[in-house]
N, C-alpha and C positions, 0 to 999 in steps of 0.2 A: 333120647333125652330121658334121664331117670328123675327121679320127681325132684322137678326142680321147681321150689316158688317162685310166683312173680316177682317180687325182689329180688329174688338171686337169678335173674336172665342174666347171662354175658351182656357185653353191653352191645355187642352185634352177632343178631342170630337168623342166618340168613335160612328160612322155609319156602318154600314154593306153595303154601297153601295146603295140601293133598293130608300131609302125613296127619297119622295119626295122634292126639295128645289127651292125655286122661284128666278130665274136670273134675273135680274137689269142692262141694260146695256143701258145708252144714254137715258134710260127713258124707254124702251121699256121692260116688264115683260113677262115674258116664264118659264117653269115649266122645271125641268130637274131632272134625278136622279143623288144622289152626284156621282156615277160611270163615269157616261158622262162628268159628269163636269168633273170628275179628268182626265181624255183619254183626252179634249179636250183641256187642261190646259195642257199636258205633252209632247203631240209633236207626241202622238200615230201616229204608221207607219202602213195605211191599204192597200189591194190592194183595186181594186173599187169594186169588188161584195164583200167584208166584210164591207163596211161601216155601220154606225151607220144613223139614221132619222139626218139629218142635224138640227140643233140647232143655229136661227140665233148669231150670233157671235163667233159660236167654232171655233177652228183652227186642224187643224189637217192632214196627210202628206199621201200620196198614190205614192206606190211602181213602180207601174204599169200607169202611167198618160200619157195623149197624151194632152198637157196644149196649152189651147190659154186663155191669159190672160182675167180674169171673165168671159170667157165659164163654160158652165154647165160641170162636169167630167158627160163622159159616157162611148164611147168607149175606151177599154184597150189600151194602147201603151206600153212603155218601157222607161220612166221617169219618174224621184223621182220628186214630185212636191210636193209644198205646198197646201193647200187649205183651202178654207175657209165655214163654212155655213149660208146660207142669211135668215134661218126658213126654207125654201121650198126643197132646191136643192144646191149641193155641189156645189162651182164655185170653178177652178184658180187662184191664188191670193197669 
């Protein structure tokens, strides 16, 4: 699929997940499989040792967080926090 917005999806576009698709965001281009995109787009709830490669601009929620606002997640605690990924390393947020 050559770059196609989100608006312009067909109206059925059958993936299995795997392939590859190129994210667009603020300008900044990053490669992700449509699976990550959809977890990152839905609100996925991990603890911190299940997380996925952080994907600058995903968002995504940990079960288990000890949150100081855009710290890096590492050590477990025992709060639901939000969080976000900057390409490198999951922050609070």
């Amino acid at each position: 699929m050559a770059n196609t917005s989100i608006p312009n999806l067909p109206p059925v576009l059958a993936l299995a997940g795997q392939e590859q698709i190129e994210v667009v965001q603020n300008g900044v281009s990053s490669r992700a499989t449509v699976a990550q995109v959809a977890q990152s787009t839905q609100g996925v709830i991990y603890t911190i040792s299940t997380l996925p490669t952080p994907i600058a601009g995903s968002r995504a929620f940990v079960s288990n967080g000890a949150p100081v606002f855009a710290g890096v997640v590492g050590a477990a605690g025992s709060v639901f926090s939000p969080i976000y990924g900057d390409g490198t390393v999951w922050r609070y947020g």
